[in-house]
Structures are given as C-alpha cells and as structure tokens.
N, C-alpha and C positions, 0 to 999 in steps of 0.2 A: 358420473363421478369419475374424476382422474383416476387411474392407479395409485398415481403416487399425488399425496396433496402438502406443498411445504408453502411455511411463511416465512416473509424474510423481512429485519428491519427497514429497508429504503424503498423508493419508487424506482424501478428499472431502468436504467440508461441502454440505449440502442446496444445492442450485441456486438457490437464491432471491437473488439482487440485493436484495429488500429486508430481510427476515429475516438472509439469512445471514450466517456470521459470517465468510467467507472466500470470495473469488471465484477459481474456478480453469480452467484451459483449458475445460471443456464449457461454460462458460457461454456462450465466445465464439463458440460453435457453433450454441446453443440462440437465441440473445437476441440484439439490435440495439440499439443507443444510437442516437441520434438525427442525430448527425454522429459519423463518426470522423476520427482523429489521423494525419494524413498523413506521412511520412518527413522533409518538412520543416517539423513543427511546423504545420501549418495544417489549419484543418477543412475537412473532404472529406463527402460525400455518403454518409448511412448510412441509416437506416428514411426520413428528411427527405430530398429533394431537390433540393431549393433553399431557398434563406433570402434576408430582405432584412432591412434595420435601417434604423429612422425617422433622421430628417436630425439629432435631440435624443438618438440613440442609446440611447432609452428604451424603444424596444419590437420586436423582435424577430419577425418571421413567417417561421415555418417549414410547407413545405409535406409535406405526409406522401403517400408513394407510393403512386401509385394500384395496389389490388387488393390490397391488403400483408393480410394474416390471421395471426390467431394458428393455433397446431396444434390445436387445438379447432375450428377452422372459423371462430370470431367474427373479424366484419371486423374490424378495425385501423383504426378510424377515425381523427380528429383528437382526436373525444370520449374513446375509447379511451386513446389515447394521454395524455388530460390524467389521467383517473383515474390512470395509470401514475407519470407524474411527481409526482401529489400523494401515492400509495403512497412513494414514495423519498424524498417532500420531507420528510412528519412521520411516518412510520413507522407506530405503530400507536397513535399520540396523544402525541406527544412535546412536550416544554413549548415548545420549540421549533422550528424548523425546521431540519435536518441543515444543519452548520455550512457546506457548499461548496453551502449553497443562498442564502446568507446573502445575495447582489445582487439577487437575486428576490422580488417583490412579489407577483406573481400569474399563474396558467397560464392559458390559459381557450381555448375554440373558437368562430373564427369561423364556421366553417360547417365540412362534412365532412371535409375535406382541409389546413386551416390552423387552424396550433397560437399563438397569441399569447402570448408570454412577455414583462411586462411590469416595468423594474427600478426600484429604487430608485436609483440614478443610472446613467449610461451604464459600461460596462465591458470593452474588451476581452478578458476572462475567460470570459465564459459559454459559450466552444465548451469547455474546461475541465470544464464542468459535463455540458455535453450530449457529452461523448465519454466520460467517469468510467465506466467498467461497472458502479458504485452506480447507476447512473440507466440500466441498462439497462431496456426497455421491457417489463415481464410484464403479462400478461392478469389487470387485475385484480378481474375477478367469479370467476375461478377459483382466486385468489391467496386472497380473503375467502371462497370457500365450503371451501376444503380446510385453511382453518389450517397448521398448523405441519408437516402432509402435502405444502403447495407445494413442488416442487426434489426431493421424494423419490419422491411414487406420481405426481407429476406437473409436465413443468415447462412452461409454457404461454409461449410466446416468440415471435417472425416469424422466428427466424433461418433457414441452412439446413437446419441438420439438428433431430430431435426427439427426446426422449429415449427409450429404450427400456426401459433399469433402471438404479435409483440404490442402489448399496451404498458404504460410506464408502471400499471398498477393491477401489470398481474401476464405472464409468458407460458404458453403450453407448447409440449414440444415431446414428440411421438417414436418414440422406436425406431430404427432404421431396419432391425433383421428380429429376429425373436431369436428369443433366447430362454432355458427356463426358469420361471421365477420372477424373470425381470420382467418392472412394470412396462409397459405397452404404451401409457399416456402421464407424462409427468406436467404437473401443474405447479408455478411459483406465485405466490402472492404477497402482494406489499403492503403490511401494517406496522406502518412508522412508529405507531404508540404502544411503550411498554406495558401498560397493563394490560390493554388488549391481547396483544401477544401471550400475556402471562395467562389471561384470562381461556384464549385459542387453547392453550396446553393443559388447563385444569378440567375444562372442557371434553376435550380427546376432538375435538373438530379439527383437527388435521391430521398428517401421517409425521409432520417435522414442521419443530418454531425452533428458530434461532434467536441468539440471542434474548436470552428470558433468565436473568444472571440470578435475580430474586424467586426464582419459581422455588414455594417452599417445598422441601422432602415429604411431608405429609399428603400433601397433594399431587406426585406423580405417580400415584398406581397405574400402571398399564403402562409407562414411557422408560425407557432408560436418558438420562440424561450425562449428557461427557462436560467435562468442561477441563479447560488444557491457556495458559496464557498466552496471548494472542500476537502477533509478532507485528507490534502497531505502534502509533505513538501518537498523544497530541501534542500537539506545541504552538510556540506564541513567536509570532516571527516580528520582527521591527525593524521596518523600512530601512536598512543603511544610507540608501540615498537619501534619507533624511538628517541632514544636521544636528538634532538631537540625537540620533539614534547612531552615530558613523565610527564613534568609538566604542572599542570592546568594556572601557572603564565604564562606562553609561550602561550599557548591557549588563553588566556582569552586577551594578547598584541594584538594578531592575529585576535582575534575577534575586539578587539575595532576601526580596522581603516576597516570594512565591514561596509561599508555604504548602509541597505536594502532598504532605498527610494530608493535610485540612482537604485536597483537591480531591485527593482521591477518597476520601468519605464522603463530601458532599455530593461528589457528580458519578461516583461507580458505588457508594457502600461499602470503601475498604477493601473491594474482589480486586485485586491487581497490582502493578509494579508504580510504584515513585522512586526509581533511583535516578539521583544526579548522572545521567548518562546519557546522548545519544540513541545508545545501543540498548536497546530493551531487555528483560532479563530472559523473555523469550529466546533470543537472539544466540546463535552458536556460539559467539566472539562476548557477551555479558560478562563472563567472568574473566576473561583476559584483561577487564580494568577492575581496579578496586576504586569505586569513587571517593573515599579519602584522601584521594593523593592531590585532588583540587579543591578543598575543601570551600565553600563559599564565602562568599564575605560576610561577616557579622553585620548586623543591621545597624549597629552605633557605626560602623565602618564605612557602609557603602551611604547612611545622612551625609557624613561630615567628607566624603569623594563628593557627593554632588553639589555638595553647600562651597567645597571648593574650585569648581566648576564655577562657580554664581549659579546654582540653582537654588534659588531662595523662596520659600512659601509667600503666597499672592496673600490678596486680601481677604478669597474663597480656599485658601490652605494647597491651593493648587501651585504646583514648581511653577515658577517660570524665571528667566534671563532675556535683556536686551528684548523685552516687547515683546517672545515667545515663549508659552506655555507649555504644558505638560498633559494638557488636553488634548486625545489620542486619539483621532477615528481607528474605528477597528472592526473588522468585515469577521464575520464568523459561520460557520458552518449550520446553518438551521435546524437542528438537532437537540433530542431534550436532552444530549450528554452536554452537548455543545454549549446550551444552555445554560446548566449549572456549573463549568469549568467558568464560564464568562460572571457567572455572580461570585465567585471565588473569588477570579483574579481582582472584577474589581471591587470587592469590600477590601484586600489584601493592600492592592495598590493604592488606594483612592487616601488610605489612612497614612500615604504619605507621600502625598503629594502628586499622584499621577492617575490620574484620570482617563480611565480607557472608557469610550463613549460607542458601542455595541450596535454593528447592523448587521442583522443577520440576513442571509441570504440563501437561499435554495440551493442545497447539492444537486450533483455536483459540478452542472454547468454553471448554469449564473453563479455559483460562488467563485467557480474556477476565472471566469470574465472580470469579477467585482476585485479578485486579487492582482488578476494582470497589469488593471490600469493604476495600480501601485499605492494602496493607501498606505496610512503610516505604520498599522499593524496589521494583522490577522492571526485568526486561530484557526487552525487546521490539525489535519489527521492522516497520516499516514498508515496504510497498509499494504505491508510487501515481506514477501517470502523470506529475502535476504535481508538484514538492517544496514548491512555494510554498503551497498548499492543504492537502497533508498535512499540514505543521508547525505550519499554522493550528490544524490542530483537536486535534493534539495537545497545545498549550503558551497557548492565547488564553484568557483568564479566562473569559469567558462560554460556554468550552467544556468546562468543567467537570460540566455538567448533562447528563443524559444522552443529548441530542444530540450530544454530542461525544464526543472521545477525551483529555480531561485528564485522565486518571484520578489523575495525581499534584498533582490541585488546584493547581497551577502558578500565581501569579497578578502577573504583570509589569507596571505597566502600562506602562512606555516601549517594551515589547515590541508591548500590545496597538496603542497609538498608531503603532509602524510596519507593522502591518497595516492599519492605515485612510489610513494614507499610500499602501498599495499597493493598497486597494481603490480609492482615487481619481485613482491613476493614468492617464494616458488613451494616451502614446506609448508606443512599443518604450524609449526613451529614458530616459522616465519609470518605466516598469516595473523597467529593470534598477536607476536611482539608488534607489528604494526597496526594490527587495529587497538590494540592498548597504549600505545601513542597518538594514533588518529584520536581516541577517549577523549586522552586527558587532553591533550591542544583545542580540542572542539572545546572542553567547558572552560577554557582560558578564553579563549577568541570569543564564544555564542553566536556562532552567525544566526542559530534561531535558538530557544528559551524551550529543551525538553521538559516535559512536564508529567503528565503519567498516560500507561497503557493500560487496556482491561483485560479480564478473564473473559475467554470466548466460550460459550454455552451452546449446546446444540442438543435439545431432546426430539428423541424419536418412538414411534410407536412402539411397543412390541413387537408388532408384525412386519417391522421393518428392520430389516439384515442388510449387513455389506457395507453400510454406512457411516466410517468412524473419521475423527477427527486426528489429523497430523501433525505431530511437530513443525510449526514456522512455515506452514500452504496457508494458501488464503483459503480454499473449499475442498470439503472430499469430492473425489470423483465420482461419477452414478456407472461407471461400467461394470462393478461389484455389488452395484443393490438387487436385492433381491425384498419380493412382498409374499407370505403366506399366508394368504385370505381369499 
C-alpha cells in the first residue's frame, strides 16, 4: 500500500512539460518551475532562489539553488536549466516561439548559478511564465536521448519525488530524500467516472479524490473536502476558415441563443461561473469587466441578422444559404462534463436552426489531432493559472501556427491590438484597464463562444496534511504533505 493513495479524473498523459499533451498532479511532484505562485498572486521561491530585475526592467537574474540535481544524478546547473527553458520555449523546432514565451528575447547563463532572461520590453508578467508548469524544468539531455519515451520509461525533473512507473491509468513515484512525515511512495490513479470517484471517497478507499463536486456533506466523515473556483473554461470555437462562421455577426447570432444557466445546471449542477466573459471569475483580472457593457443580442435579434444574411430554415428547420447548411461537425472532448455541455448546446441550437452533429474524441491527444485538422466546430476546455495568457494563445492571430492553440484560425485584429495593449502594460492599474478592454472587444469579435467554468473539489483524508488548494494553480504541491498513520 502507497503512502499516499490519490484519484484523479483523467487517464495520464506521458510526464513531459514539454511534449506532453496534458499536465497532471505527478508532475507537480516530479518537476519544479522556476518561481511559484503564492496564495496571493506573487512569485515565491521555486528551483530559483532569488531574482533581481534591471532598473530598465529588461533583464531579469534568477539565481538557481545551490546542489539542485536532476533524478539522474546530473547537476541542475544555470546551463542546465537554460537548455530546459529553450526545450519549452520552441519545442522541437517550432516556427515560433510558444506563444506565453512571446516577452522573451533570450535565456542565457551567466555563470553556474545565474540564469539571465532578457525581454523585449519590460513586463510584469514573466513570473506568469516562469510559474506556468509548461516551463517546468526537465533534464534535457535525457528528454533528447529518450524521445517520445521522456514522462513514460522516465521522467527526469529536481522535484521531490521520482517517478517509479508510468501507465496512462495509474503513476507511482517515490521520495527522493526522507523527510518527516512525508509519504515515501505516492500513488495516482485514473477513475474518469464520477460516481465512482464519489463512490472512492464515501468509501475512505483512498488518501485524495478529486474532483467529486456532488460528494454529499453527510457522507464525508473522516475527509476534509476544499473546494475554490477553478481558473478554467469551456468553450465552443467555430472554424473561422469557414464561410459561415468568418464573420463576428454570425458568431455573435450563435452566441445569443447559448443559454449558460441552462449549461451550467445541466453539465456542472449550478457549482460554478457562466459569466459572459473570457476571463473566468476565478481569474485575478474577472472584475476589471463588468459584462453589461456587451450585452448579447436578443434572440428576436440575432433570427432576423441571420434571416438577413439569407439564412433561411430548410425543409428539416435547419439554416441554410446558396446549397449550404447549418449542419455543423463538431469534435468534443470525451468527457461526461463534456458530454452534457454538448446536449445543451445542441437542444439550445438545433431549436433554431443550427445543428451541431457531435464526435467525440479521446483527451487529450486524439482530440488535440481531431481539432488540428480543422473541423467546423469544437468544444474544449481550457485550464491555466493565468486567464489572460491562456486566451492569448487560444484566439491571437499569430497563434494560429503551430505554437499556439488557435486551432479555430480565429483572426481579430482589434482583439490582437488589445493584447499588445496588455503586453505594454506596466502597473497593477494599467494591467486591469487593458484586460477590461481586451473583455469587452473579445465578446464583440468571439473568436471562440466562452461558455462556463467549474468549482474545483479536492477531498482528502484526515490523516492527510499540507495538502490545500490555491487560488488560479492548476495542483497543490506534495513538498508540504505530510501522513499521520
């Protein structure tokens, strides 16, 4: 029996921060970002120690802890550490540079211990970048000699603990040093299905279930359970490259008959945010818009835009113009949340006129492959520390390419122009007035159709300490848990 025994919603995707297609709790065990994200939004001390910033706030020194190693034994230099960051920055030769690398000019070491990251203009953003678990720190001569083996036969990281075995449906991974308290053998396991999960925690057959949003009060003797809004979002994107879909007037029809109360009852039970926004209410920047100020179009509104169009109901009530329909492939994420956000949208839609026709697909490779090759819609889910970065790279034109996440060729530019408003931001001040613009332009434009986020849930044992959930992180860390049994 593990030390520690946790269950988690998904199947495991390989361990790799750079490869992989999904970051999940072992990572946060295995691997170290360079600063992390404090309770109150500020960067704290993670593989880096200290940091200082030039007086022109263009160059950044971070000092890298002394004696730090990968689980391979190789020091953890400065040097070390820049190969790491260039693995993250362009992947494995990407035309670009990963889009939340985009204030970054160049990594380089000054000497053993001090990493120089040098920007393109000053920004207070880049602890953003350096807390991202995308830019966790892998050893990467062991990352290029095992290929697409990295995260699976091996995951090479400084964190506490190292991996033992990686199956997609289920990751053990062992202590590095003792310590007291902490468990010695931590075990992940993946039960996709919600009751089961609920059923793990009434149980007491694990030490931690995630995500168990229903688990009733009467039935947690023995667990403490947290739950905090989750800084996520689903949404419903529509092929721009598609002629139906190329203007914001069509979007914005399509948006107004999503009804996100309806969405969020039937697919979360009302635990979570529907507001007309982007930016989640998780999100630091949520209250910097009021969504009033875009209010949606009436439903009599956005009939009689597309009836002026020539979208006119077929002979099966379906839109169509000039010999094309309203009939909508749409790739979705294989998920029971997934699942009922897609009978929502299409009872919602179908009653007038648009037809979204539902395949679902395995997370989150094959779904990530079934969206590249570009169908007309898809339904996705975003989760990221920051919302103002996520959104970037999923809706900014020149994140189209395959450093980015535009898979729905989205290309706005008064959208793009208010992320360069908020890339040149410099105050707390300044930060919020532009992503309160960034807001409202995104629900003008829609380069994708936000829709709702959930309440994140996380019960744990009794006898398990050290373990709490964060403001806007995607996982707690394990170098704080402690077991008294």
């Amino acid at each position: 029996m593990p030390d520690l025994d946790e269950v988690f919603e998904y199947r495991f995707s390989p361990l790799d921060p750079v490869r992989g297609d999904h970051i999940d709790p072992p990572t946060m065990a295995i691997y170290e970002t360079l600063l992390t994200k404090g309770p109150d939004g500020r960067p704290r001390p993670g593989l880096a120690t200290s940091w200082q910033v030039s007086d022109d706030g263009l160059t950044w020194l971070l000092r890298v802890r002394d004696g730090a190693r990968f689980h391979t034994g190789r020091t953890c230099d400065a040097a070390a550490v820049v190969e790491a960051l260039e693995l993250c920055r362009w992947g494995e030769g990407f035309p670009r540079q990963v889009w939340y690398w985009d204030p970054v000019d160049n990594v380089t070491a000054r000497d053993d211990t001090t990493v120089v990251i040098r920007l393109r203009q000053p920004t207070p953003r880049l602890p953003v970048l350096l807390w991202g678990t995308h830019t966790a720190v892998v050893n990467a001569r062991s990352w290029g000699r095992l290929g697409a083996d990295f995260g699976v036969a091996l995951a090479d990281g400084t964190g506490p603990y190292r991996m033992r075995s990686y199956r997609p449906e289920e990751v053990v991974a062992e202590r590095v040093d003792a310590r007291p308290g902490a468990p010695t053998v931590l075990r992940w396991r993946s039960v996709p299905d919600e009751e089961e999960r609920e059923a793990i925690a009434e149980r007491g057959t694990a030490d931690i279930v995630r995500q168990v949003p229903r688990l009733r009060p009467d039935r947690t003797a023995g667990w403490s359970v947290q739950r905090q809004p989750e800084n996520s979002q689903f949404y419903l994107a529509l092929n721009c490259a598609d002629p139906r879909f190329s203007t914001a007037l069509v979007r914005r029809c399509i948006d107004a008959f999503v009804d996100r109360d309806e969405l969020l009852q039937r697919a979360l039970a009302g635990e979570g945010d529907a507001r007309r926004s982007p930016v989640p209410a998780a999100d630091e920047f949520a209250g910097a818009y009021d969504p009033r100020e875009v209010p949606p179009m009436s439903r009599g509104e956005a009939r009689e835009a597309l009836r002026s169009l020539g979208w006119l109901p077929g002979p099966d009530g379906v839109l169509a113009r000039d010999g094309v329909t309203m009939h909508v492939e749409t790739v979705a994420q294989d998920t029971e949340v997934c699942r009922r956000i897609a009978e929502g949208l299409t009872s919602a839609l179908r009653d007038v006129g648009v037809a979204l026709d539902f395949r679902f697909e395995e997370l989150f490779g094959p779904f990530y492959r079934a969206v590249e090759q570009g169908p007309a819609a898809f339904l996705n889910k975003w989760l990221w520390p920051d919302a103002m970065e996520a959104v970037y790279g999923f809706s900014r034109t020149d994140c189209i390419e395959p450093a980015g996440g535009n898979w729905q060729s989205a290309s706005c530019p008064v959208v793009d122009e208010a992320f360069d408003d908020f890339g040149r931001a410099r105050t707390d001040a300044d930060l919020r007035a532009a992503s309160a613009a960034l807001q409202r332009d995104f629900m003008l434009e829609l380069p994708y159709l936000p829709l709702v986020s959930p309440v994140e849930t996380l019960a744990t044992g009794l006898a398990v300490g050290g373990l709490r959930l964060t403001p806007r992180t995607l996982y707690p860390t394990y170098e704080g848990v402690v077991v008294s049994r």
